[in-house]
C-alpha positions in Angstrom: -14.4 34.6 7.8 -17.3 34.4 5.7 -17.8 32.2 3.1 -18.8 33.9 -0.4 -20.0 31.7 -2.9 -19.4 34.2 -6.3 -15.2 34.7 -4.7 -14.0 33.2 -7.5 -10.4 33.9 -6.5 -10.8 32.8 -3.0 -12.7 29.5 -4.0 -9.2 28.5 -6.7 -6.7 29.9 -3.6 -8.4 27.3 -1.1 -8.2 24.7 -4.0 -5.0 25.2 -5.0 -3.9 24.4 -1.0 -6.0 21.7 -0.9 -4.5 20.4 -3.9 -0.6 21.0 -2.5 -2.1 19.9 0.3 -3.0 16.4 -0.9 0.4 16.1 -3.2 2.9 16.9 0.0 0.3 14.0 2.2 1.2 11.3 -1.2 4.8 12.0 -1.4 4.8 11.8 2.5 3.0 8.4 2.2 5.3 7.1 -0.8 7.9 8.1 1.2 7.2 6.1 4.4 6.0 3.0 1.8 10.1 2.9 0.6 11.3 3.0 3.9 9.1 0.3 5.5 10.3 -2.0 2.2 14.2 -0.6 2.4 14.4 -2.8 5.4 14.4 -6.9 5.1 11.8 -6.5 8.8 9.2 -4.4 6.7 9.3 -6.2 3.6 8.6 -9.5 5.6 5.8 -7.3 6.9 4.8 -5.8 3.6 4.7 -9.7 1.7 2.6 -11.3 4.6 0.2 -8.5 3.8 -0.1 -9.6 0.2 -0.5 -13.1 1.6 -3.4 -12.4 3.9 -5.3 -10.0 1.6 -4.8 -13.1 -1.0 -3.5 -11.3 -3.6 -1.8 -14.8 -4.6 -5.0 -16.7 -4.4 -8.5 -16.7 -6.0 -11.2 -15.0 -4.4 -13.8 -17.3 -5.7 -15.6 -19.4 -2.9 -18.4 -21.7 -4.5 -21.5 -21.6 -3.7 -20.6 -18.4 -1.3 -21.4 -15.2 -3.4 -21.0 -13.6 0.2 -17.9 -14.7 1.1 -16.3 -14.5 -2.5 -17.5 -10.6 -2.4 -15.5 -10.7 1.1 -12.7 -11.8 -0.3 -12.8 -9.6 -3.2 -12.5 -6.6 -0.9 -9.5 -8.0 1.3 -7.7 -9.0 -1.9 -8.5 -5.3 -3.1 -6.8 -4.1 0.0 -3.8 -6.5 -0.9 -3.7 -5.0 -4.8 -3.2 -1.3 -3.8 -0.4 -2.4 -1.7 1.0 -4.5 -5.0 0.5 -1.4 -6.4 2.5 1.0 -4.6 5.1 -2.2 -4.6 5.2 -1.9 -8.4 5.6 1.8 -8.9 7.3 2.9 -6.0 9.8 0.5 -5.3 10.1 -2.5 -7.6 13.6 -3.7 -6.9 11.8 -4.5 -3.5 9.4 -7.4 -4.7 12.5 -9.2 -6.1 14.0 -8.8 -2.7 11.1 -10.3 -1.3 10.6 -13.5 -3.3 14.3 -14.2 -2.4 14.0 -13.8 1.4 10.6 -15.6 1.7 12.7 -18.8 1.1 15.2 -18.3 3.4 14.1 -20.5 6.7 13.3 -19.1 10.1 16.8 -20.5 11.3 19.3 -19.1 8.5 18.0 -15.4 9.3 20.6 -12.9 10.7 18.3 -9.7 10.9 16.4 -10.6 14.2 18.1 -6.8 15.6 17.2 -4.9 12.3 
């Protein structure tokens, strides 16, 4: 198949299934986000994420511009995830703060 530049139609098919394309790969993704935090396992995973990228913490680092930008960029990481946390699947964060304070020895989901 050759490409032809002045095919308008062709050029608006092949973005129109790129652009289903994309939608069906995001509600594919938002779908596997809810399931990871529908279990108490992946939303322990899911928080210790936000806790690495330091998405409760400053970013600053005096006297370090480097390692402040470093930070910056994990913490960005750790936003997006906040993100899909707040428009995806809120009820989960509230789930979260509660089981973060139950200790290692009071949990009962070691199998699931």
């Amino acid at each position: 198949m050759t490409h032809d530049p002045v095919d308008l139609a062709l050029l608006e098919a092949r973005q129109t299934e790129a652009d289903e394309k994309a939608r069906i790969d995001r509600l594919t993704e938002i779908g596997d986000f809810k399931w990871i935090v529908s279990n108490k396992r992946g939303r322990r995973f899911v928080w210790r994420l936000l806790e690495q990228a330091g998405v409760f913490r400053l970013s600053f680092t005096p006297g370090d511009h480097s390692l402040t930008a470093f930070n910056e960029g994990r913490r960005n990481f750790g936003l997006q995830v906040w993100a899909m946390i707040q428009e995806h699947a809120p009820e989960s964060y509230a789930l979260m703060l509660s089981e973060r304070n139950v200790r290692p020895n009071d949990r009962t989901d070691t199998a699931g």
